[in-house]
Residue frames relative to the residue before (quaternion, step in Angstrom):
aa qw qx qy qz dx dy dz
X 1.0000 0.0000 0.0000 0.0000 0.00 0.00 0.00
X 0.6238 0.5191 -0.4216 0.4045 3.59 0.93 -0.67
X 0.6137 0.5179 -0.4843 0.3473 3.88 0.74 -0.75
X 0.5825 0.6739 -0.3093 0.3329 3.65 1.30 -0.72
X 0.5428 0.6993 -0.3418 0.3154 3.30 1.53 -1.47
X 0.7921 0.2713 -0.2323 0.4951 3.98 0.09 -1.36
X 0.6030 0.4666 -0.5100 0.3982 3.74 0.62 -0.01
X 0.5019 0.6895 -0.3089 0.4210 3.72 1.34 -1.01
X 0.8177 0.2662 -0.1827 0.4765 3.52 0.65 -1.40
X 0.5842 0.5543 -0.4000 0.4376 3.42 0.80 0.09
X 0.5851 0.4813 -0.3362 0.5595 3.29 0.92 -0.48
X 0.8146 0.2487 -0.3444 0.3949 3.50 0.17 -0.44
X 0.3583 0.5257 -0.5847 0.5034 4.19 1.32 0.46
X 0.6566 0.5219 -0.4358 0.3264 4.00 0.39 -1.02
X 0.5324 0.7348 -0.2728 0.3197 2.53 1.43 -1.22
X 0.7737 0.4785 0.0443 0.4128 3.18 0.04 -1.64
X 0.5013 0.4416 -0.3834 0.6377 3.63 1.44 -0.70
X 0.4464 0.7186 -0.3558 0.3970 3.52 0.34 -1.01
X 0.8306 0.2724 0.0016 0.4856 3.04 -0.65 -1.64
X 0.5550 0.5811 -0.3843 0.4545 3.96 0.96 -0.82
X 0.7106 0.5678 -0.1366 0.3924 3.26 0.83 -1.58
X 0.4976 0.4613 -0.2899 0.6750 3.79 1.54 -0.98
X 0.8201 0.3793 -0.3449 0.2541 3.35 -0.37 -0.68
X 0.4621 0.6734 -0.3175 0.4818 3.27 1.50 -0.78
X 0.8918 0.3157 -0.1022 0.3076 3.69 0.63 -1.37
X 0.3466 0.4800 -0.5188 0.6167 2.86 2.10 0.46
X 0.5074 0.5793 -0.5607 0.3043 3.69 -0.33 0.05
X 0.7992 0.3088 -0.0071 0.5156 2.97 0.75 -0.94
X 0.1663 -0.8902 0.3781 0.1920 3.24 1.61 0.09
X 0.1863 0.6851 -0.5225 0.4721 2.88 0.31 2.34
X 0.3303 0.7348 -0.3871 0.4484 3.42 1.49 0.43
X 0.7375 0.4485 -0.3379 0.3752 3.41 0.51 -0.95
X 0.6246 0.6823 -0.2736 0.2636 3.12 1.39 -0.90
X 0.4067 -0.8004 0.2897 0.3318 3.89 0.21 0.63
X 0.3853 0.7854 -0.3375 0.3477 2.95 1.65 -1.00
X 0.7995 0.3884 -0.1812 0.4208 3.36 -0.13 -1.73
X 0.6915 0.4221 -0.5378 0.2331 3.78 0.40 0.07
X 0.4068 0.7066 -0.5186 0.2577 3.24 1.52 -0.08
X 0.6042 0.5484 -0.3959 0.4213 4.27 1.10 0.14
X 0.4703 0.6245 -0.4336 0.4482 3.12 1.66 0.23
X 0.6864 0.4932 -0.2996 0.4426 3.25 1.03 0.09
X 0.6869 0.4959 -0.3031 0.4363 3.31 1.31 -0.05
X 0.4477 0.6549 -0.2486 0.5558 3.00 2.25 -0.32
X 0.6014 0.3809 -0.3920 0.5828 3.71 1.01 -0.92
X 0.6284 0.5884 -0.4236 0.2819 3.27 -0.02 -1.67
X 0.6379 0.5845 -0.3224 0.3841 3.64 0.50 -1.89
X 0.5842 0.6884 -0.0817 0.4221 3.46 0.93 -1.72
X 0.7927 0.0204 -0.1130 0.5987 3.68 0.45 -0.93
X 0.5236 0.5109 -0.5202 0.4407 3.75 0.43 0.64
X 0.6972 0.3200 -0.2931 0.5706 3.70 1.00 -0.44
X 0.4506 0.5402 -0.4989 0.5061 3.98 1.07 -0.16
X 0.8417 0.3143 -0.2007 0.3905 3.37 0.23 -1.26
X 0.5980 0.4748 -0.4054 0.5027 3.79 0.76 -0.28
X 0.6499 0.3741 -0.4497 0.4852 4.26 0.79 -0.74
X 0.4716 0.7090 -0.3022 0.4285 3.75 0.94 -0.36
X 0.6701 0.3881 -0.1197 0.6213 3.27 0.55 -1.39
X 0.7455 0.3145 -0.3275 0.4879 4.11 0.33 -0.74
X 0.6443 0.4501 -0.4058 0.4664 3.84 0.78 -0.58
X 0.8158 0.2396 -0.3271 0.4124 4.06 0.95 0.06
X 0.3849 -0.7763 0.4584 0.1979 3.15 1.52 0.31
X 0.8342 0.1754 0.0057 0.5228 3.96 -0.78 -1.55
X 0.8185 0.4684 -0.2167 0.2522 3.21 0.62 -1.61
X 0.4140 0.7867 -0.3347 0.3125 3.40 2.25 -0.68
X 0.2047 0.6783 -0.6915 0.1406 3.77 -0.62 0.44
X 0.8132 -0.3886 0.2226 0.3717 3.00 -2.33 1.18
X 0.7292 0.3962 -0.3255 0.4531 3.57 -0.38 -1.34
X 0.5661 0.5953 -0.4208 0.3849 3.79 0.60 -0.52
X 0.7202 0.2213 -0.0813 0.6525 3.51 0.22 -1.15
X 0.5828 0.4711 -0.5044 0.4289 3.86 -0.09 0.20
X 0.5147 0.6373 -0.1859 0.5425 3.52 1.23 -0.95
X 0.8208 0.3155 -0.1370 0.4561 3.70 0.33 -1.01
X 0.6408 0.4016 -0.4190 0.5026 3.44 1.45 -0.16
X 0.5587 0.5291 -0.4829 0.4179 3.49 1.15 -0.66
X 0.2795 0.9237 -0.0095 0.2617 3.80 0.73 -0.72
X 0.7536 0.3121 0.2491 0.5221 2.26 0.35 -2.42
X 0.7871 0.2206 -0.1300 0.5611 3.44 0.55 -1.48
X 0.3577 0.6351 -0.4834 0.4847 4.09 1.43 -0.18
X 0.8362 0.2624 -0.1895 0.4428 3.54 -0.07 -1.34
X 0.5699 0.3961 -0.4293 0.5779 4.42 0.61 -0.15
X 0.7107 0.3202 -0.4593 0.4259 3.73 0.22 -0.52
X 0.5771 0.5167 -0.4779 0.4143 4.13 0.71 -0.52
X 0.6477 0.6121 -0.2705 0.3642 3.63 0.74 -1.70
X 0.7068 0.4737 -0.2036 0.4843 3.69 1.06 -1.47
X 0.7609 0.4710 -0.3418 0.2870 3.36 0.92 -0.85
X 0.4936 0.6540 -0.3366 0.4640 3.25 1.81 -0.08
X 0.8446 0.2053 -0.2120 0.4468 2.96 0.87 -0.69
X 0.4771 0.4005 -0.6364 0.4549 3.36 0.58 1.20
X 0.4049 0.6155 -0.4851 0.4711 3.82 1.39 -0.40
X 0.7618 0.3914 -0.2351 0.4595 4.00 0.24 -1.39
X 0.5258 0.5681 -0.4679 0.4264 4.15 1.11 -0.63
X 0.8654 0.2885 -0.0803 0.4017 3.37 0.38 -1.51
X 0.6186 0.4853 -0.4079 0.4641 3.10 1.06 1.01
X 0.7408 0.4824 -0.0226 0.4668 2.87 1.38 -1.06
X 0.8187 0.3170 -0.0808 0.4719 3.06 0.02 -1.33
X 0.8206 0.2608 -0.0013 0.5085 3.39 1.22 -1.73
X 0.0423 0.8643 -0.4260 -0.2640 3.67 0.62 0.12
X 0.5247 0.6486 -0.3034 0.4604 3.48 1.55 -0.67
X 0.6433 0.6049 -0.3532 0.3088 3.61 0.79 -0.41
X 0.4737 0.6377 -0.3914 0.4644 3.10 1.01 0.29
X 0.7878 0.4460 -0.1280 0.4051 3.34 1.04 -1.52
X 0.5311 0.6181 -0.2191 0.5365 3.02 1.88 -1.18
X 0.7808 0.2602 -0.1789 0.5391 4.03 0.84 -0.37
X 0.4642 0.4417 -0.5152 0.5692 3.61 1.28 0.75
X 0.6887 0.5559 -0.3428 0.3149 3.51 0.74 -0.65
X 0.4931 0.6827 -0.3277 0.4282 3.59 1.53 -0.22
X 0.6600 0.5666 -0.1156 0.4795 2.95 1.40 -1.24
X 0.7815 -0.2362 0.3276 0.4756 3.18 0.47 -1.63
X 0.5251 -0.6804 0.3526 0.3703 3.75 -0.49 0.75
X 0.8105 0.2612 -0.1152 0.5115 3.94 0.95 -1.09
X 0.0616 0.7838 -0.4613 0.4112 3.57 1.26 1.32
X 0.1633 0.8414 -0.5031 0.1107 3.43 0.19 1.06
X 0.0217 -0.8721 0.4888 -0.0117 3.89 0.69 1.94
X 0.2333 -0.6756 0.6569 0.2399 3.69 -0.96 0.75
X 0.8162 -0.3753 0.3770 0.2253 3.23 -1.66 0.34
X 0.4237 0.7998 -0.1676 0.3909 3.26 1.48 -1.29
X 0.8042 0.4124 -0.0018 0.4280 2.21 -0.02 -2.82
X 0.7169 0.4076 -0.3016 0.4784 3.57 0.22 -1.30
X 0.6749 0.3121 -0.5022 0.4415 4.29 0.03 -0.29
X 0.5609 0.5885 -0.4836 0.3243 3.84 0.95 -0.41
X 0.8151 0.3425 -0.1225 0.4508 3.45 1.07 -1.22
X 0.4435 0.4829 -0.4520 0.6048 3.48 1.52 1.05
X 0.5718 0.5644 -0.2776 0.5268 3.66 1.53 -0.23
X 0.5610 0.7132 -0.1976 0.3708 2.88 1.02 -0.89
X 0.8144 0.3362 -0.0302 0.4720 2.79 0.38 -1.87
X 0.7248 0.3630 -0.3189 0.4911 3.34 0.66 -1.00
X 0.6030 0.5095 -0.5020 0.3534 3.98 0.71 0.35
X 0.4145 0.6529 -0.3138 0.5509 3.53 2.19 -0.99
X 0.7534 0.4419 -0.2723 0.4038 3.51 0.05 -1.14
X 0.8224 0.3534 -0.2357 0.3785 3.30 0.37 -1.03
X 0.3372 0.7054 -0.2495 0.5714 3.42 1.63 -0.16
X 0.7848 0.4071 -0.0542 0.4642 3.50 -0.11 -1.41
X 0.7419 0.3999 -0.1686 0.5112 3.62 1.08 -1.19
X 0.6199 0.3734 -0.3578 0.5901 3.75 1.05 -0.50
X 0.7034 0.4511 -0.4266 0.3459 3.64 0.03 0.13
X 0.6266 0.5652 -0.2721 0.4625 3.12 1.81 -0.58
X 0.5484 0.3727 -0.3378 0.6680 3.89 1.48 -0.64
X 0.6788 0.4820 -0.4608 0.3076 3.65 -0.03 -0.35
X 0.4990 0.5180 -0.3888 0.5757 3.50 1.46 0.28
X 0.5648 0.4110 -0.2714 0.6621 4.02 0.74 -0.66
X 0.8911 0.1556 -0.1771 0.3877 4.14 0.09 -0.18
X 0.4425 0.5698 -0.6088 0.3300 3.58 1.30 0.82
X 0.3606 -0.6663 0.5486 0.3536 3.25 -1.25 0.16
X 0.6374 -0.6008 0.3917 0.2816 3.34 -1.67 1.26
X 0.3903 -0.6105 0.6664 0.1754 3.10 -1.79 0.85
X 0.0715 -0.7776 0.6197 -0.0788 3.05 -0.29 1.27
X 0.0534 0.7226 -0.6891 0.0089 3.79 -0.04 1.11
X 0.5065 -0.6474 0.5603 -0.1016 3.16 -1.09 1.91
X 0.6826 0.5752 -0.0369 0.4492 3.58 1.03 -1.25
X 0.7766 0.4946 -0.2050 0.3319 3.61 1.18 -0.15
């Protein structure tokens, strides 16, 4: 359970940036605007590059690939579940129009269910987090040094 512990609590700071970061741009009601979630990725990204680099310094020798590949999946597994609830609970709850208000960017006769929209916040944030831990996991394998050739 302890290897779980620093991958656990990252995930839920992404988490929380995340959701900080939505909430920030409904203020200003810039939320609908697709554009801007494309910093949700620099928010995960940020998130599993420092998950996986304190990881990699807190085992030092013992750190291998699957180790830190593990902790970014993890990482962005448990902020993309956590976030998708709560955009699942915004646009039910809190916001019911937000659904319509972000089909309308798109297209006037866009009819999104709830469903649909946590599937494709699932989506993405499983794409993203996928895509980004393979990409730092290239900056945090350790070299094969073959000595022997």
């Amino acid at each position: 359970m302890k290897s779980f512990t620093l991958p656990i609590r990252f995930g839920i700071v992404v988490c929380a940036s995340l959701i900080a970061y939505f909430l920030m741009l409904s203020l200003f009601g810039l939320h609908t605007n697709p554009f801007f979630s494309l910093f949700n990725g620099f928010i995960t990204g940020f998130g599993i590059y420092e998950g996986i680099k304190y990881r990699r310094i807190e085992l030092r020798n013992e750190y291998n690939y699957s180790v830190g590949f593990s902790t970014g999946m993890t990482i962005g597994f448990i902020a993309t579940i956590l976030f998708t609830i709560f955009m699942s609970i915004y646009a039910t709850e809190l916001k019911p129009q937000f659904l319509q208000e972000l089909a309308s960017s798109y297209a006037k006769n866009y009819d999104i269910g709830v469903a649909t929209f946590a599937f494709i916040v699932a989506l993405m944030g499983f794409a993203t987090t996928v895509v980004l831990t393979l990409s730092f996991m290239q900056l945090f394998k350790n070299p094969m040094n073959n000595q022997n050739s």
